[in-house]
C-alpha positions as CSV (number, residue, x, y, z in Angstrom):
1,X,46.9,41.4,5.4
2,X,47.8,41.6,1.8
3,X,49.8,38.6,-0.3
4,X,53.1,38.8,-1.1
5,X,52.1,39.2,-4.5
6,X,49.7,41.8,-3.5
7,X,52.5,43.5,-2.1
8,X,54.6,43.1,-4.7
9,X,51.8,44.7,-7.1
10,X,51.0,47.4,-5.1
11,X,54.4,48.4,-4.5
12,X,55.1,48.7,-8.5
13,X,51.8,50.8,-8.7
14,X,52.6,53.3,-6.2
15,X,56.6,53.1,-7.5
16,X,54.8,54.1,-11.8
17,X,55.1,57.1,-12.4
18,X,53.5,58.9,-15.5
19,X,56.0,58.2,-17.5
20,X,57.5,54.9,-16.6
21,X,55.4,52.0,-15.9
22,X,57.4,49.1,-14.2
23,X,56.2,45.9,-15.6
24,X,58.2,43.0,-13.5
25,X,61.7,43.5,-11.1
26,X,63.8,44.8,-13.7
27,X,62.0,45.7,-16.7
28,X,59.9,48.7,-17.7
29,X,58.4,50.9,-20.3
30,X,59.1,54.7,-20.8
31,X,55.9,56.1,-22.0
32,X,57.0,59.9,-22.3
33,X,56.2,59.7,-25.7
34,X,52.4,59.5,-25.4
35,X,49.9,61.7,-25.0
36,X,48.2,62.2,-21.4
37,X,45.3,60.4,-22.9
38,X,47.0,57.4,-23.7
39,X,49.3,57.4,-20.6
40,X,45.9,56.8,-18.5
41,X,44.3,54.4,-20.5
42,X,47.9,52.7,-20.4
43,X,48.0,52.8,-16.6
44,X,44.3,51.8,-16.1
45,X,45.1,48.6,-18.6
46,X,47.8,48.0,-16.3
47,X,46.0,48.4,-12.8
48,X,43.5,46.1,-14.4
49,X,45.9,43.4,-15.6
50,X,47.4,43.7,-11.4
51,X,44.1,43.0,-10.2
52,X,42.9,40.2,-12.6
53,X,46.2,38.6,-11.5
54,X,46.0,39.0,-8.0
55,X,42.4,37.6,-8.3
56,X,43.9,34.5,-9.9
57,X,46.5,34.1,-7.5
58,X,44.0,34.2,-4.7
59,X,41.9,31.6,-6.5
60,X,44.5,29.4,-6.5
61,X,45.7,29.7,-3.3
62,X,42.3,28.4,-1.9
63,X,42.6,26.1,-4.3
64,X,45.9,24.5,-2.9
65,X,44.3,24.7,0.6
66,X,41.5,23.1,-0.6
67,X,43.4,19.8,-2.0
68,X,45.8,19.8,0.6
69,X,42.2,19.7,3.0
70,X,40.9,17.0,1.0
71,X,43.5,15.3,0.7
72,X,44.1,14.7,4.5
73,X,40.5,14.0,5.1
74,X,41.6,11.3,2.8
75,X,44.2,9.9,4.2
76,X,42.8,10.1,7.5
77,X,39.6,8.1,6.7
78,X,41.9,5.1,4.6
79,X,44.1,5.4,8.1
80,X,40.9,4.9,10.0
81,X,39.3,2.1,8.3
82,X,42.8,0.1,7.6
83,X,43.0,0.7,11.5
84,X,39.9,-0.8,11.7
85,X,41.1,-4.0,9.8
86,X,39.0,-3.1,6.6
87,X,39.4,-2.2,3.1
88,X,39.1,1.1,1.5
89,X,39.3,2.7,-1.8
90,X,38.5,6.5,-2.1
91,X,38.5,7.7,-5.9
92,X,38.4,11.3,-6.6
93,X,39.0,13.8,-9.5
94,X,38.8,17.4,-9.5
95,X,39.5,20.4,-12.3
96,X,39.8,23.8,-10.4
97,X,42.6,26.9,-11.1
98,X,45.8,24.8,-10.8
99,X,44.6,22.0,-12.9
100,X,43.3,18.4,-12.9
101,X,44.0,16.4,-9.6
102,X,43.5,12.5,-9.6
103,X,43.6,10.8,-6.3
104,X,43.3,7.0,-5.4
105,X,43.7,6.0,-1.6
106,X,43.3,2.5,-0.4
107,X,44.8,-1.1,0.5
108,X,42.4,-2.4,-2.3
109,X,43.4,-3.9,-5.6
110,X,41.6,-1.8,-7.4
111,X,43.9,1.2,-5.7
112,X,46.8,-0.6,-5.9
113,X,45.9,-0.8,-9.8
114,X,45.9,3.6,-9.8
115,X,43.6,3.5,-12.2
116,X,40.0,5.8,-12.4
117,X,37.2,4.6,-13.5
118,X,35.2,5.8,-16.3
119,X,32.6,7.4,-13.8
120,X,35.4,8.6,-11.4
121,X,37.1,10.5,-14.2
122,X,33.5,12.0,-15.0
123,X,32.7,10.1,-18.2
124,X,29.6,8.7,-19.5
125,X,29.4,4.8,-18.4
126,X,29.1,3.4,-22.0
127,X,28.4,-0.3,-20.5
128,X,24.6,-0.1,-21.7
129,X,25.6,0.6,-25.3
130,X,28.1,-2.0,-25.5
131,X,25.0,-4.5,-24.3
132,X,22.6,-2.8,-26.7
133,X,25.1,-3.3,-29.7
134,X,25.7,-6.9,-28.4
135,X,22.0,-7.8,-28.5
136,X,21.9,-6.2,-32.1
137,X,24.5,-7.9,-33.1
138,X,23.1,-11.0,-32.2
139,X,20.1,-10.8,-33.5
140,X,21.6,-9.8,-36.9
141,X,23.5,-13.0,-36.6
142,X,20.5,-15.0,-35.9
143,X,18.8,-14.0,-39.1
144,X,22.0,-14.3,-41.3
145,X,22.4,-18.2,-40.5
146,X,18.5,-18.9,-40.4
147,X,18.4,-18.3,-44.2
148,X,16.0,-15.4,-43.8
């Protein structure tokens, strides 16, 4: 069964006419002053623009079902182990259709903190550069006070 917005799309296809295209509830364009030429390449812009819209509704409909699945696989598992007596801390970051979700579940400090790390957010862990430039730094030092 079609979406509502499906529905909603399809019933302002079948409801333009050749002449009037009805672009949203209330508002629409006359076109009676094109050329039949136009008028279809008008219409098949607009059945294009329906279906490119209905696609990205779709997409983020399973997207909503798809954080609101993770989600209580989530919860369930920091339920289970807190249950259990133990300590949890699930991390997790996602980009998808309806934007960037950030979750932190846990009786940890680090979840209590709601904070992602570096490598949960999906950046590069920079901790081996930081060393590197420390050792570099060092032995620049060195040489400096040794006079050489």
């Amino acid at each position: 069964m079609p979406s509502k917005s499906l529905n909603y799309m399809l019933s302002f296809s079948m409801a333009d006419s050749k002449d009037i295209v009805n672009l949203t509830e209330n508002k629409s364009v006359d076109l009676s002053h094109l050329d039949e030429e136009s008028k279809k390449e008008i219409h098949k812009l607009i059945a294009k623009q329906k279906v490119e819209l209905t696609k990205k509704g779709m997409e983020q409909s399973i997207d909503v079902d798809s954080l609101r699945a993770r989600l209580n696989t989530f919860g369930n598992q920091v339920y289970d182990v807190i249950d259990k007596g133990g300590s949890i801390t699930i991390t997790n970051a996602k980009d998808d259709s309806i934007g960037r979700t950030e979750v932190i579940m846990g009786n940890t400090d680090e979840a209590a903190k709601g904070k992602l790390s570096r490598s949960a957010k999906g950046l590069p862990d920079n901790s081996k550069w930081l060393i590197i430039g420390g050792v570099v730094v060092a032995i620049i030092a060195i040489f400096a006070l040794s006079g050489n």
